[in-house]
C-alpha positions in Angstrom: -49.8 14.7 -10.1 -48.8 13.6 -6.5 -45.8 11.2 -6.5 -46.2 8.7 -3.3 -43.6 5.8 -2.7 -42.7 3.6 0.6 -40.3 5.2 3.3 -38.7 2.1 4.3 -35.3 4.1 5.2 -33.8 7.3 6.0 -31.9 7.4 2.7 -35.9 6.8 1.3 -37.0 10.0 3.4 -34.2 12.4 2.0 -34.8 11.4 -1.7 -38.4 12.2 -1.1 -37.9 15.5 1.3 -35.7 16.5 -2.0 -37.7 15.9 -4.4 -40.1 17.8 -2.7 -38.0 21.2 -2.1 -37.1 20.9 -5.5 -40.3 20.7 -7.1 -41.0 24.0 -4.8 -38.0 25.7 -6.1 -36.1 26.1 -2.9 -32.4 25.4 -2.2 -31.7 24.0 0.9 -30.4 27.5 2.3 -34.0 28.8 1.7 -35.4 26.0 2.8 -33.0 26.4 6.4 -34.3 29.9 6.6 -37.7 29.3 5.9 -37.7 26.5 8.5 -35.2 28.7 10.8 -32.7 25.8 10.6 -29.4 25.3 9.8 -28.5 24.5 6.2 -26.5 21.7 7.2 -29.5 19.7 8.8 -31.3 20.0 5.5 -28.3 18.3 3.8 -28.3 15.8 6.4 -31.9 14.7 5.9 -32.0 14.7 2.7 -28.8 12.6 2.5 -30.4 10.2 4.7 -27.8 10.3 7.2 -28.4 8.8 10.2 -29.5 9.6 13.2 -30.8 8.1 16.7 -34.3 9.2 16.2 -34.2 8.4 12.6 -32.6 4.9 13.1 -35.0 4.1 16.2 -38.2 4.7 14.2 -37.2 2.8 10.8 -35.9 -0.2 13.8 -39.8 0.6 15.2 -41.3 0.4 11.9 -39.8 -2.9 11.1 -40.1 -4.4 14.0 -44.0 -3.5 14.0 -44.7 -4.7 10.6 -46.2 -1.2 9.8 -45.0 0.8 6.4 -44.3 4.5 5.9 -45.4 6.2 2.8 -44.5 9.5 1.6 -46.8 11.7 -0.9 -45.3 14.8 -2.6 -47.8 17.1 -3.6 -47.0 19.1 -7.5 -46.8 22.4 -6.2 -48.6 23.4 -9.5 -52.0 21.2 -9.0 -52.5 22.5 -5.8 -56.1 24.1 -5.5 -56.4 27.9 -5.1 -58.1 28.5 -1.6 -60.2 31.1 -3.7 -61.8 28.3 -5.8 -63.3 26.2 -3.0 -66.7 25.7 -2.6 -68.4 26.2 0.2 -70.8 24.4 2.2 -73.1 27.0 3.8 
């Protein structure tokens, strides 16, 4: 089952960016690698901290009226690419 909520921060963003990795079973140092990132701007996301592009587009968001949602996707429902049908 997909879990969606409102972004309506960057604190909301890390929660869900975590909860996400975790679901997949990474750290953040696998994530980093996998991403070819530093570890440290993992943590930083995911502890919401904040940023100028970050701050600008929640400031942009608000000031817009328009909402930001965020849908994490259970690694374990995800189809198999094997099982799809095709259309031809």
């Amino acid at each position: 089952m997909a879990v969606r909520g409102q972004v309506s921060n960057a604190e909301a963003l890390g929660r869900m960016l975590q909860q996400g990795r975790m679901l997949r079973g990474l750290s953040q140092r696998q994530l980093a690698e996998q991403l070819g990132i530093g570890q440290k701007w993992v943590w930083e996301m995911e502890q919401g901290k904040p940023g100028l592009l970050t701050e600008r587009l929640f400031e942009m968001l608000r000031a817009t009226g328009v909402r930001l949602y965020a849908e994490i996707d259970d690694p374990e429902e995800e189809a198999d690419p094997t099982e799809r049908s095709s259309d031809g």
